[in-house]
LUMROSE-674885 format. One record per residue (C-alpha): x, y, z; residue number from 1. Coordinates in Angstrom, 3 decimals. Each point is the difference from the previous one (the first is absolute). Example, Ala and Ser with C-alpha at 12.3 -4.5 7.8 and 13.67 -1.06 7.14 Angstrom:
REM residues 2
PT; 12.300; -4.500; 7.800; 1
PT; 1.370; 3.440; -0.660; 2
END
This chain:
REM residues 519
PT; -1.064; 38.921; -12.212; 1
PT; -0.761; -2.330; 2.724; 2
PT; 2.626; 0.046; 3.533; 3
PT; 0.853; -2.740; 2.324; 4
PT; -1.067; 0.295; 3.799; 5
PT; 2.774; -1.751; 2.247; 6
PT; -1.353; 1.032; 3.407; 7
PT; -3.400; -1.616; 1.774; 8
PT; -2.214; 2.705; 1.171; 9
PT; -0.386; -0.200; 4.005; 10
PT; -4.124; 0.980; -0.569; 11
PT; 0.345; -3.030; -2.602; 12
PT; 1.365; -2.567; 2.638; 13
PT; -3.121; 1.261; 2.765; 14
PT; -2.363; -0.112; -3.221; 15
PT; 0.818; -3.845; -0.170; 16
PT; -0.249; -0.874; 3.544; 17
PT; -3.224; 1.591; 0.279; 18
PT; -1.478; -1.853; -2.579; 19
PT; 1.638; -3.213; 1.090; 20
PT; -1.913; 1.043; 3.672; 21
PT; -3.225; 0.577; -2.334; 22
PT; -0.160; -3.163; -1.518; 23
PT; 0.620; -1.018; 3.591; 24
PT; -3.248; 1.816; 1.220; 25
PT; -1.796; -1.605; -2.834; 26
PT; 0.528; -3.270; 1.664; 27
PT; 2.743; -1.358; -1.859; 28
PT; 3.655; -1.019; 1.208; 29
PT; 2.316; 2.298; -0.531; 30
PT; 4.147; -0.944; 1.057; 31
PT; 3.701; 1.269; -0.592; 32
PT; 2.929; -1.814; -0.047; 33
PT; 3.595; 0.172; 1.475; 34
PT; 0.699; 1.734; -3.584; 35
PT; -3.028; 2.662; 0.496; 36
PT; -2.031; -1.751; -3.410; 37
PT; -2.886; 0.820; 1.346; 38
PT; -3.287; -3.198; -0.654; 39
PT; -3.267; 0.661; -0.115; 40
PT; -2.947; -2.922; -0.449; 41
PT; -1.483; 0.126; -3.622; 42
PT; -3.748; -1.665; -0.048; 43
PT; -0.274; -2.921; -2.088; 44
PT; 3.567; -1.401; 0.457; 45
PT; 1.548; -1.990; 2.603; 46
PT; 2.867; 2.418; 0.309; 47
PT; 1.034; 3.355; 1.636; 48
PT; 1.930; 2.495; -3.362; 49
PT; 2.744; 2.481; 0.539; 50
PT; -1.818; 2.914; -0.521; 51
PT; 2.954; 1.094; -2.276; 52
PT; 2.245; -1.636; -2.562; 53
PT; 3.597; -1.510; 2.094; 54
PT; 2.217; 3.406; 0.358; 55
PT; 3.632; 0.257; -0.724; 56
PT; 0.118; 0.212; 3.876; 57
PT; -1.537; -2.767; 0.099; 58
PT; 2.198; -2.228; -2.556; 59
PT; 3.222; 1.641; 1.102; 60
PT; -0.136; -1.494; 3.654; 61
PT; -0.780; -4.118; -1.881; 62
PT; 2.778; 0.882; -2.165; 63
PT; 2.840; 1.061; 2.153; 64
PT; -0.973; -2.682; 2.685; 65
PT; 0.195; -3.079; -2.912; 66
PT; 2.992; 1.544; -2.179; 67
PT; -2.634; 0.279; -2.757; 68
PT; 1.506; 1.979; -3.023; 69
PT; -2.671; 2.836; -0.690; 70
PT; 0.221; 1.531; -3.799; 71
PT; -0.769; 3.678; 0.732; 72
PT; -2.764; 2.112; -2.845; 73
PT; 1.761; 2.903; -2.301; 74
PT; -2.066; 2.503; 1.851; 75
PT; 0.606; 0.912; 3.686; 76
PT; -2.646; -1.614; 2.704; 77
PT; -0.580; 1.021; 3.609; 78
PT; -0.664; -1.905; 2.845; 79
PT; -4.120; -0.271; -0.668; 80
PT; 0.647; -0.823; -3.567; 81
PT; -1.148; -3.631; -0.830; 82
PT; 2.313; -2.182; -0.629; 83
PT; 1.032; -0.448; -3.508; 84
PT; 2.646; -2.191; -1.871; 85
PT; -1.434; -3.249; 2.102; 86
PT; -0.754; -3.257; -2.065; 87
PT; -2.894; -2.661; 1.018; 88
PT; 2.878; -2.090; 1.976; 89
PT; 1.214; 3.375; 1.877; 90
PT; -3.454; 1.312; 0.815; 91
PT; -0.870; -4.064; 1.303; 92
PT; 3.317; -0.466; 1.861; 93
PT; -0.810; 3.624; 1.925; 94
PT; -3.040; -1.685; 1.454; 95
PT; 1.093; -3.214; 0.966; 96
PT; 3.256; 2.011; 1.558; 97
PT; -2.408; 2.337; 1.633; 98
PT; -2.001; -3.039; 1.313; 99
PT; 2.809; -1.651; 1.432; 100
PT; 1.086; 3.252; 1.934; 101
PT; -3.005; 0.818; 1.634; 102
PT; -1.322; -3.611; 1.045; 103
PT; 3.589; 0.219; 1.699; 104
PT; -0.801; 3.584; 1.376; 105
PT; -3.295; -1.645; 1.064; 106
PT; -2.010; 2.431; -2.008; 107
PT; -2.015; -2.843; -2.379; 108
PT; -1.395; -3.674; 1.627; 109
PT; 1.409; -2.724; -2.178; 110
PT; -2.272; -0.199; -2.251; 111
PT; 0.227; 3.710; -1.097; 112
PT; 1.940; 1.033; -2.743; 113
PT; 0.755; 2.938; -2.799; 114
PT; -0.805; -0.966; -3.748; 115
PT; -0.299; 2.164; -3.172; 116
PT; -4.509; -0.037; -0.875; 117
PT; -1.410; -2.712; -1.747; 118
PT; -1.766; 2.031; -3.465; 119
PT; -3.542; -0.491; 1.704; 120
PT; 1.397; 1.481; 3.108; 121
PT; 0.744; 2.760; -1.919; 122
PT; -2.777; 0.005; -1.661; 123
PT; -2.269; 0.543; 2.851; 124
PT; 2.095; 2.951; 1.274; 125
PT; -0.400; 1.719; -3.033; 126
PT; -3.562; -0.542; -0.101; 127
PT; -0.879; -2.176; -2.307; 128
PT; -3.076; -1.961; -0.216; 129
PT; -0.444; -3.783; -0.718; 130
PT; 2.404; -0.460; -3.172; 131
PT; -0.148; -3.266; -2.480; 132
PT; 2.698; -2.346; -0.398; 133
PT; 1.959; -1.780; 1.887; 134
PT; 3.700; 1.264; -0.752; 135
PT; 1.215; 3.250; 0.194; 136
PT; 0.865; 0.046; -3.978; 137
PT; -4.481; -1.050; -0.386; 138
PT; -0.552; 2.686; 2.200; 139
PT; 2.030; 2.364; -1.620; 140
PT; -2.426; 3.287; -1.356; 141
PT; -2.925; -2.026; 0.478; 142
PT; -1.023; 3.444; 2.005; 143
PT; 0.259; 3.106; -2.371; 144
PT; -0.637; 3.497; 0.785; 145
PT; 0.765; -0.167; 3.699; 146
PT; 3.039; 1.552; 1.655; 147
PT; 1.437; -0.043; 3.452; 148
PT; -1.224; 3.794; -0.611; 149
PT; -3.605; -0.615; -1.128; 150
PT; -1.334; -0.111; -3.779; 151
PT; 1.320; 3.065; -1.617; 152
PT; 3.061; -0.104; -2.075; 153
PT; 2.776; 1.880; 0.466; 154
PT; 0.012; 0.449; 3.995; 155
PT; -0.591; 3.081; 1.445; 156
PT; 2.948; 2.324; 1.313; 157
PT; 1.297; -1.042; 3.240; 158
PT; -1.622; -4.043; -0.400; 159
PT; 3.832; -1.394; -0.531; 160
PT; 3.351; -0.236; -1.016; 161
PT; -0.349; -1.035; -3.744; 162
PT; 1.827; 0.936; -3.038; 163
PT; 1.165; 3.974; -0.828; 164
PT; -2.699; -0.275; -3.097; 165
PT; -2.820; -0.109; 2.126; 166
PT; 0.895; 2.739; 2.341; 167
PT; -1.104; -1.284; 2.859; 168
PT; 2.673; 0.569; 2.316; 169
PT; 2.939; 1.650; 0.931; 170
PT; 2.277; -2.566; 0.120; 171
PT; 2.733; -0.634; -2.613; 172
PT; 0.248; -3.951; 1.344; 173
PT; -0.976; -2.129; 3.054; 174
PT; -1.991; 1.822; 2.153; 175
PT; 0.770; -0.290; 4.124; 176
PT; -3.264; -2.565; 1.083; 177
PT; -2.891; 1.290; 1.091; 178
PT; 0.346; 3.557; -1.768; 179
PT; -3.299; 0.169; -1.719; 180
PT; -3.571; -1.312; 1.592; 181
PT; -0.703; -3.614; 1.393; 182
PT; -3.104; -1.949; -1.165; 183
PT; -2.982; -1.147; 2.194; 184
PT; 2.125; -2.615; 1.580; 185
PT; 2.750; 2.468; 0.657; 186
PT; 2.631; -1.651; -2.593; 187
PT; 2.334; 2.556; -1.454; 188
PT; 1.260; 0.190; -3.885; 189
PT; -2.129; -3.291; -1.636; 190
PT; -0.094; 2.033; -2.892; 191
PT; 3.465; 1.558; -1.252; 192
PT; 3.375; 0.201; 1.902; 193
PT; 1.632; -3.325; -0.960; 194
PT; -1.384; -3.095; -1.065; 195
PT; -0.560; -2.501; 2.796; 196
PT; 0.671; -4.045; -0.471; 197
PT; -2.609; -2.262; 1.219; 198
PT; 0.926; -3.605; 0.808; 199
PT; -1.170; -1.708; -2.362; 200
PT; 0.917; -1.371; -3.740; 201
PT; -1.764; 2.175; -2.600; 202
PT; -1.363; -3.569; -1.562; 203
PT; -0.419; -3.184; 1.080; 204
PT; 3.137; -1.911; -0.061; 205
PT; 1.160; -1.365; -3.216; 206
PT; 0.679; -3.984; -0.807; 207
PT; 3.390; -0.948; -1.834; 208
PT; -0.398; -2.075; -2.811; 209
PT; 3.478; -2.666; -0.531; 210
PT; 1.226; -0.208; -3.733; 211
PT; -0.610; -3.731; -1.592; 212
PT; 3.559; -0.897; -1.153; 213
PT; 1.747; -3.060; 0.679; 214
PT; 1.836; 0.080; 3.498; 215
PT; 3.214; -0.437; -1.396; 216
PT; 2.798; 1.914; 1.771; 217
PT; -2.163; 3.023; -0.777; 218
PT; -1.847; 1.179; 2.960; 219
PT; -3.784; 0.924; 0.034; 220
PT; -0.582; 3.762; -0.355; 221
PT; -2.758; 1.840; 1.603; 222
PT; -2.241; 1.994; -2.117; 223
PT; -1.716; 3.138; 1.051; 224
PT; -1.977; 3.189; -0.458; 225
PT; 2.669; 1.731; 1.670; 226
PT; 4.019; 0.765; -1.067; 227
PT; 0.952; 0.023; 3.495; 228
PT; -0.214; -3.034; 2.388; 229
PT; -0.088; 2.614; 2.742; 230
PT; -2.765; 1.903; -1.594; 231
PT; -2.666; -2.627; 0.116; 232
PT; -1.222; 2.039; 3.157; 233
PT; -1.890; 2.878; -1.696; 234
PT; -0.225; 2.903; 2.331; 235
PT; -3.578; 1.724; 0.170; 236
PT; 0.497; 3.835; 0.463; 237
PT; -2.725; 2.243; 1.053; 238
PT; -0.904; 4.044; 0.161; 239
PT; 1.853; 1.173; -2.107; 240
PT; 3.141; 2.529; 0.845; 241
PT; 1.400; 3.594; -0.546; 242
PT; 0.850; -0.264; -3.613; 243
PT; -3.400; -1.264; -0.746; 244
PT; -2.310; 2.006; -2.504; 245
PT; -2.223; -2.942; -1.961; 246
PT; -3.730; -0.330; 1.125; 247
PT; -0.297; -3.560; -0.162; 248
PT; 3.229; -0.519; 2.145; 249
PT; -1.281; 2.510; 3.008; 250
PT; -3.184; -2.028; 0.134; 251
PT; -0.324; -2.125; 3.248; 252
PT; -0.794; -3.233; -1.917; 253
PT; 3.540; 0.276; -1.940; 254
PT; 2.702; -2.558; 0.605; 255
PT; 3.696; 0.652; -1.485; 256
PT; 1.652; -3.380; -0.162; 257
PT; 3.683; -0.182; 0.631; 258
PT; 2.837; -1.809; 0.606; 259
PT; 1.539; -0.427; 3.514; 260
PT; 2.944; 0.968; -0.393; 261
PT; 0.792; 2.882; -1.318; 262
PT; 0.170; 3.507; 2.054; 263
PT; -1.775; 2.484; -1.296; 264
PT; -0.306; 3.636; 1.377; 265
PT; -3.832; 0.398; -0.640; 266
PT; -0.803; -3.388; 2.265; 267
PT; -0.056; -0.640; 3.536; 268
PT; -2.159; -2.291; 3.025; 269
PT; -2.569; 0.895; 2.844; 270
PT; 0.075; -3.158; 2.546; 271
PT; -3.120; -1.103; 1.700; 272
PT; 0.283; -2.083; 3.239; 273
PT; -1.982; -3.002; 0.224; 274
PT; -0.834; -3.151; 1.816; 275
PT; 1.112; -3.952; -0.325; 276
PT; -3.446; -1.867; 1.828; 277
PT; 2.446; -1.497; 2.273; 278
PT; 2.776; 0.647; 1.625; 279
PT; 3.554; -0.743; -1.949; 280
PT; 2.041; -3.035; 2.544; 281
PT; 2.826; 0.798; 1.557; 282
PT; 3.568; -1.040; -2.103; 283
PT; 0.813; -3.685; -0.069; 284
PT; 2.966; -0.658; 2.299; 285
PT; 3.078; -0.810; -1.517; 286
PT; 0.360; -4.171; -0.656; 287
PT; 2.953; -1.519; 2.168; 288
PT; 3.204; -0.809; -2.608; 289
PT; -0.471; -3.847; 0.884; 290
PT; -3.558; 0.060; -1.563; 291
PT; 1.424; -0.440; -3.209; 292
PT; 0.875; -3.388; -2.135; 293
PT; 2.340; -1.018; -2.797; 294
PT; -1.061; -2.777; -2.745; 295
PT; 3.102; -1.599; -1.996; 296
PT; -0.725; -0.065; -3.838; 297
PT; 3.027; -2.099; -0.511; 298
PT; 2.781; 0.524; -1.614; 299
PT; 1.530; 2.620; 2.837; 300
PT; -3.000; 2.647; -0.890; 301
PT; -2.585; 0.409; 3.096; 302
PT; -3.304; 2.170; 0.274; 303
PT; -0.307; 1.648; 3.487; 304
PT; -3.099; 0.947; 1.185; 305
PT; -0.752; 2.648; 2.831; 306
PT; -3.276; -1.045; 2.498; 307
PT; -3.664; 2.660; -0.628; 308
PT; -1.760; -0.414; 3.191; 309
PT; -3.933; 0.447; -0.429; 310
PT; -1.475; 3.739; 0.167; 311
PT; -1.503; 3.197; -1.069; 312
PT; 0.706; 2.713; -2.069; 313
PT; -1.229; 2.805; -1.893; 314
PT; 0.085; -0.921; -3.519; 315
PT; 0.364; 2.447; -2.922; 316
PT; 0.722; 3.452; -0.405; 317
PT; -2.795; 2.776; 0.870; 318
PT; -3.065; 0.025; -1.072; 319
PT; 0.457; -3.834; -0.817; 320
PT; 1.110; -0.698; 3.489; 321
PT; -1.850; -3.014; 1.795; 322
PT; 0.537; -1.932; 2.843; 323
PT; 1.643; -3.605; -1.063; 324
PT; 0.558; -2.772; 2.697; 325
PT; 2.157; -3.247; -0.504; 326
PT; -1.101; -2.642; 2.112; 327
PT; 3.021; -2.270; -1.490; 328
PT; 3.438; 0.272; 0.808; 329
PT; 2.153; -0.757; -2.616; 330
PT; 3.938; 0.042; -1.432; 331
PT; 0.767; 2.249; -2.768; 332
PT; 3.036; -0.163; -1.638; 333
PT; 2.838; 1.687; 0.876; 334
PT; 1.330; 1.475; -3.318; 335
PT; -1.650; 0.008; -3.080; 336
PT; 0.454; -3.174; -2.222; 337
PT; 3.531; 0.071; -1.303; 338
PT; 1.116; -1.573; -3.732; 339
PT; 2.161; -2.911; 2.083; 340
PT; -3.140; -0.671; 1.927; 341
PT; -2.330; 0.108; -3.261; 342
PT; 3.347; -2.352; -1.784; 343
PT; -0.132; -2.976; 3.219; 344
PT; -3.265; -0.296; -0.619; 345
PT; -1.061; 0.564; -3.580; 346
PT; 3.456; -0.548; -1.393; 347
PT; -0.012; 3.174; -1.875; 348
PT; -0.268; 3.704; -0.279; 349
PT; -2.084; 2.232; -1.786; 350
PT; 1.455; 3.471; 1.377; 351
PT; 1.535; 2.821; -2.251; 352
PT; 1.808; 1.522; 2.796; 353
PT; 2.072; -3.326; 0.984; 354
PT; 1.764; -0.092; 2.978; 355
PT; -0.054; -2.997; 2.777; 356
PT; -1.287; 2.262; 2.751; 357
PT; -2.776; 2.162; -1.958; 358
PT; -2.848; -0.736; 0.136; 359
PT; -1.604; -2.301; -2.651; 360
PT; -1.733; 2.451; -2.659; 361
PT; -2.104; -0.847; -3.165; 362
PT; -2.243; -2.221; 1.230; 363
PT; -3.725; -0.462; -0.212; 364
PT; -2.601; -0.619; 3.026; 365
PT; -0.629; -3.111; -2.163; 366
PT; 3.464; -0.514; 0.384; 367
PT; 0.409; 0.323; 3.688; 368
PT; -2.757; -2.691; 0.875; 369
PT; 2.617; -2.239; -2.133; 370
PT; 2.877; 0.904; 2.231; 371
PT; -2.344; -0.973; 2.593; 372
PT; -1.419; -3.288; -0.471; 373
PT; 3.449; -0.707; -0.464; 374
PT; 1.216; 1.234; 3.213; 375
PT; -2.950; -1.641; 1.805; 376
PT; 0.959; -3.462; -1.719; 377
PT; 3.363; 0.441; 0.633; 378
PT; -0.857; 1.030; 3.813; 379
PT; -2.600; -2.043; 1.201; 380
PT; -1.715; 2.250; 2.971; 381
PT; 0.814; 3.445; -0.939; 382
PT; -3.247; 1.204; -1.548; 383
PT; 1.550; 2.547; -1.687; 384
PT; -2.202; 2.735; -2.220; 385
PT; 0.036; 3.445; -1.398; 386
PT; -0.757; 2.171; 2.972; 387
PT; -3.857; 1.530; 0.378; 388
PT; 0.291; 3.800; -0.843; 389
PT; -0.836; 0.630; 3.311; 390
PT; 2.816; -1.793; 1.431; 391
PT; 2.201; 1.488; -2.307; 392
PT; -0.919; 3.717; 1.164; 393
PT; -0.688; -1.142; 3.821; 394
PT; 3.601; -1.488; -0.338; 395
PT; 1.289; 3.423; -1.851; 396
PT; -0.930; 1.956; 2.655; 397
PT; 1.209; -1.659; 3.170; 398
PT; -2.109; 2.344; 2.106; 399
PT; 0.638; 3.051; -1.713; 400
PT; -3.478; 1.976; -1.612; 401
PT; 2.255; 1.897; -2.050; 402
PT; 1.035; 0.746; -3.419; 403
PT; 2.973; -2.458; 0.173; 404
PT; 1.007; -2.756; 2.521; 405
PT; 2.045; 2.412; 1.764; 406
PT; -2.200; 3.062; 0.580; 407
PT; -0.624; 2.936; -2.602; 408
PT; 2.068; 2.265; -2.392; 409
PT; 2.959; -0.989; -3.016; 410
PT; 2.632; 0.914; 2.122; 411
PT; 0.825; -3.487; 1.037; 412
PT; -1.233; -2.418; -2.660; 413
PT; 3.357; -0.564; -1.562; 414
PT; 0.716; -1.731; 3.066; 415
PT; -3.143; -2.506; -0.627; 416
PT; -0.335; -0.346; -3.568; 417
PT; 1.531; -0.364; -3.392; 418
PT; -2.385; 2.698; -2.518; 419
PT; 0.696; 2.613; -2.378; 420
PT; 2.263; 1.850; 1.948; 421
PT; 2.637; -1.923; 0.829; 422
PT; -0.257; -3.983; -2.040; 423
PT; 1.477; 1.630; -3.180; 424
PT; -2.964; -2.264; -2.004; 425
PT; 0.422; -3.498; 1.236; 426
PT; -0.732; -2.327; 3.278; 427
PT; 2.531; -0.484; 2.402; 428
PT; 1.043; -2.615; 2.341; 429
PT; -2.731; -0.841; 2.657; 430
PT; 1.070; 1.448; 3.736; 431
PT; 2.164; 2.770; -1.082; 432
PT; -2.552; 2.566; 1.597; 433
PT; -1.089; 0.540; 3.389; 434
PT; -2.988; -2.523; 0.908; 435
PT; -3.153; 1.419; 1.843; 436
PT; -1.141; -0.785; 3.606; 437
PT; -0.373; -3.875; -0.656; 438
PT; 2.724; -0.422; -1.926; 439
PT; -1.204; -0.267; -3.376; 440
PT; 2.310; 1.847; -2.979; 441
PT; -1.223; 1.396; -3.028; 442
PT; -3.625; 0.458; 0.923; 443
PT; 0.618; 3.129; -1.815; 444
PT; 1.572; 0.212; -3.772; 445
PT; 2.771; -2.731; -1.782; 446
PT; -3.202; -2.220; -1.477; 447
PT; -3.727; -0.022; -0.302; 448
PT; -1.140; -2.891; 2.388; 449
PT; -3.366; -1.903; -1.124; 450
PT; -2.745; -0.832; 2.545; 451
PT; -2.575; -2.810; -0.319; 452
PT; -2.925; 2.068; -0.177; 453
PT; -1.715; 1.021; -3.370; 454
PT; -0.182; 3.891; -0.137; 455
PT; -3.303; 1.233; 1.920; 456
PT; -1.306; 3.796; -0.490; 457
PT; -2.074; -0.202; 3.916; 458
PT; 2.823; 0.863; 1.836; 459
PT; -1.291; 1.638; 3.007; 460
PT; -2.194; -2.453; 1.703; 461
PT; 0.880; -1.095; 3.339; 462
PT; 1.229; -4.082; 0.074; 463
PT; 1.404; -3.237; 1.662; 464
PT; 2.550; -1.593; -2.156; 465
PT; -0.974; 1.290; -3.329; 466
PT; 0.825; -2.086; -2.598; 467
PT; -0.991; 2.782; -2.951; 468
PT; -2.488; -0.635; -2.740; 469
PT; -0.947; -3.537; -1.634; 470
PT; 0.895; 1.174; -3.261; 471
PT; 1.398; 2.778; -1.794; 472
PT; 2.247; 0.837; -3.207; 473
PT; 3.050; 0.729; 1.786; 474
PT; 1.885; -1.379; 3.378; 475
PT; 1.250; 2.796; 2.625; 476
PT; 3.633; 1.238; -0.589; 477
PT; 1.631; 1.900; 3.423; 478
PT; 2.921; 2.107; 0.823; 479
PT; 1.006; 1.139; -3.414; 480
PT; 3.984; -0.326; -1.524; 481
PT; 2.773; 1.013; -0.678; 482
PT; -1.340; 2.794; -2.650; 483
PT; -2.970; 1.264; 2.221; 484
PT; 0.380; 3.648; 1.116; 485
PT; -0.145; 0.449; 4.006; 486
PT; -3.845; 1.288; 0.125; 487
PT; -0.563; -3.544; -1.186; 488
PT; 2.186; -1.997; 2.111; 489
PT; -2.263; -0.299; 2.985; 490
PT; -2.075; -2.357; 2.239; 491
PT; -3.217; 0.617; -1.765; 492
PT; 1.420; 0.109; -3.489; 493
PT; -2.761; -2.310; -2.098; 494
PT; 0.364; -1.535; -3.777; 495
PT; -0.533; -3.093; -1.496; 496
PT; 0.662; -1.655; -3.618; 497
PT; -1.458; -3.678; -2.006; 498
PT; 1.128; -2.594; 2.081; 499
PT; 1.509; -1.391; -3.213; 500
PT; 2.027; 3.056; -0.143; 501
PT; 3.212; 1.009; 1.101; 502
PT; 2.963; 2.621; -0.719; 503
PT; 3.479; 1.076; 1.074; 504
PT; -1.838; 1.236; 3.457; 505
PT; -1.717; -2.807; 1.145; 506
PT; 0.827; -2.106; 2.600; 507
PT; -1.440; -1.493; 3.221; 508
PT; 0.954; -1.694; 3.800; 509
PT; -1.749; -2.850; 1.890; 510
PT; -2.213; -0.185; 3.034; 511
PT; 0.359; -3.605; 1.411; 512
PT; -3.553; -0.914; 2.839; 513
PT; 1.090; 0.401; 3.597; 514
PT; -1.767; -0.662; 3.175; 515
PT; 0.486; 2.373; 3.769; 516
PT; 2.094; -2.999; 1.235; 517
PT; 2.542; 0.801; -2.844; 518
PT; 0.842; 2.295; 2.005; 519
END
């Protein structure tokens, strides 16, 4: 019968910093941070790797600082012990939290920050030679017969913590890191422990096909491979874990595929620290309250509009972040587009949840370029349009490079958005939530908002007033709705549907063309 070790050995602890010192000597770099995760340069990647998968430690200090609720394992963990019962979203927001505290600490240069490995990252620390494919799911066991171990199957005694069947180990669970040997770049537990998440999807994104039927009052419904509209991010998985006893799944080529959300006890993260090529701009400064403008629509109804004043941000989440820069200023609207706004100028209304004040739902991007010819022939001068996608996120954000507009953790997002929690399954009047920095409410949650830009898959490239792809099969979708659980209720949140398309979720608000002496 296997036993559970709580405490770290002290020999253990000056085992690791020696070999972080080694690697050191060898000419790489080797770092620690204001957590002790100690980094150490890995050949053939851009980035410095834990040398260990994140600790409890570790994940305990990011949790009690954000609030973050933290579903404990059935089996008692130390202190060393990786972290365990941490989703895709979790593991992500503890390096974007950890950024953020140590570029204010002054520990990382701006363009610095902590991210989970992309699959070829981890791919290379492992070992692994040149492998064919180019998604992690093409990849997958294109390699056979080689272990983070070697080439013999099962491991020899002592090589990790795997499953009782093997006997391998002493260990009944999770092991503390770093209790068995590191490999030639001095990474501990690639093979065994708990599985470790990688960045990226398992395959290449999916496209939605839209059902033919008539429009109707019936709205369009997307079609997918998946059950789940929050599952169409397929988690890849690698190394295997403690509970582990199949060949082909202890091989270093092996992906597991799964779903972010979930926690699972035999799962956890290692963060690398890499490098943006530039550095990321300072916050925007807040625009003055007299930047803004109100249009009448008639009738008693106005649209207000709050003034964007041209900048820079970093766009995305991760390892999709890229510098953006909007050389425009422009005016976005205030709210989202209400049903008495859609009714002065369309004279009627297509939403299921009715209700003056809610935002208009139901309607197709199609449908929105209506809305606005009409609004441009009924307002000679305002230009108005669907906003880019990356004035809809540079807008979102307001400054902030976190998860939401108004830093990181759940804690407060009630105060910002209508979701799952708290909207009880339906929109809700625009302006009932806190706005962000510029004044902008319901960036997060109540409705879907379409963007002008077709869907594009190169999302990391650095650009001037991107305008997205020529062409695609769907149009960009931000900030989720009212249904939309709080992992996907953020600034960097990406989807799309057939512009022809639209559902109980979908809505939009305007951008109208500005110029600097707007202001």
């Amino acid at each position: 019968m296997k036993y559970s070790k709580i405490l770290f050995p002290v020999l253990t602890i000056a085992a690791l910093a020696l070999t972080a010192l080694a690697v050191a000597a060898q000419g790489g770099k080797a770092w620690t941070n204001s957590l002790g995760m100690m980094f150490v340069q890995v050949p053939g990647t851009p980035v410095l790797f834990c040398i260990w998968e994140t600790r409890v430690q570790d994940y305990q200090v990011f949790a009690s600082a954000t609030g973050r609720s933290w579903k404990k394992p059935p089996f008692i963990q130390g202190p060393t012990h990786p972290a365990v019962s941490v989703n895709w979203q979790d593991a992500n927001a503890f390096c974007e939290w950890l950024t953020q505290k140590e570029r204010q600490e002054g520990r990382l240069a701006a363009g610095q920050y902590y991210r989970m490995p992309t699959d070829a990252e981890w791919s290379v620390a492992v070992g692994l030679g040149n492998e064919t494919g180019s998604t992690p799911e093409q990849k997958n066991l294109k390699i056979i017969d080689v272990y983070p171990w070697g080439n013999q199957f099962p491991p020899r005694r002592g090589t990790g913590n795997f499953a009782p069947f093997l006997n391998v180990d002493s260990f009944e669970n999770t092991a503390p890191v770093g209790s068995f040997a590191a490999n030639k770049f001095g990474l501990y537990d690639l093979g065994g422990n708990v599985w470790e998440m990688c960045i990226d999807n398992y395959e290449a994104e999916q496209e939605y096909r839209v059902s033919r039927e008539s429009r109707g009052d019936a709205p369009r419904q997307r079609i997918s491979r998946y059950d789940d509209e929050d599952d169409k991010r397929r988690c890849v998985l690698r190394g295997g874990s403690w509970c582990n006893t199949i060949p082909h799944e202890l091989m270093s080529s092996f992906r597991l595929l799964s779903v972010p959300h979930p926690w699972e006890y035999i799962s956890g993260f290692r963060c690398v620290l890499a490098s943006v090529r530039k550095k990321e701009p300072p916050p925007v400064p807040l625009a003055r309250s007299a930047e803004g403008k109100s249009v009448d629509l008639g009738g008693g109804v106005a649209m207000e509009f709050v003034f964007i004043r041209s900048g820079s941000f970093m766009m995305g989440e991760s390892h999709q972040r890229h510098q953006v820069t909007l050389t425009k200023p422009f005016y976005m609207g205030k709210y989202e587009v209400t049903q008495e706004q859609w009714q002065a100028v369309m004279g009627s209304n297509p939403s299921k949840n009715k209700g003056a004040r809610n935002p208009v739902e139901n309607v197709s991007w199609d449908d929105c370029q209506k809305f606005l010819a009409k609004l441009n022939e009924k307002l000679p001068g305002q230009k108005a349009s669907l906003p880019t996608e990356a004035q809809w996120e540079y807008a979102c954000r307001a400054g902030s490079a976190a998860t939401y507009c108004y830093g990181y953790g759940e804690s407060s997002l009630a105060e910002y958005a209508w979701y799952l929690a708290n909207s009880g399954g339906s929109t809700h009047p625009v302006g009932t939530k806190k706005p962000n920095a510029w004044g902008l409410y319901d960036m997060h949650g109540n409705v879907w908002e379409w963007c002008n830009d077709w869907y594009g898959e190169d999302f990391t490239s650095e650009q001037v007033d991107p305008l997205g792809p020529g062409h695609g099969s769907g149009r960009v979708l931000r900030g989720e709705a009212f249904n939309c659980g709080p992992a996907s209720v953020t600034s960097s949140e990406r989807d799309r549907f057939t512009p022809d398309g639209g559902f109980n979720r979908c809505g939009f608000r305007v951008v109208s063309v500005a110029s600097e002496s707007s202001r």
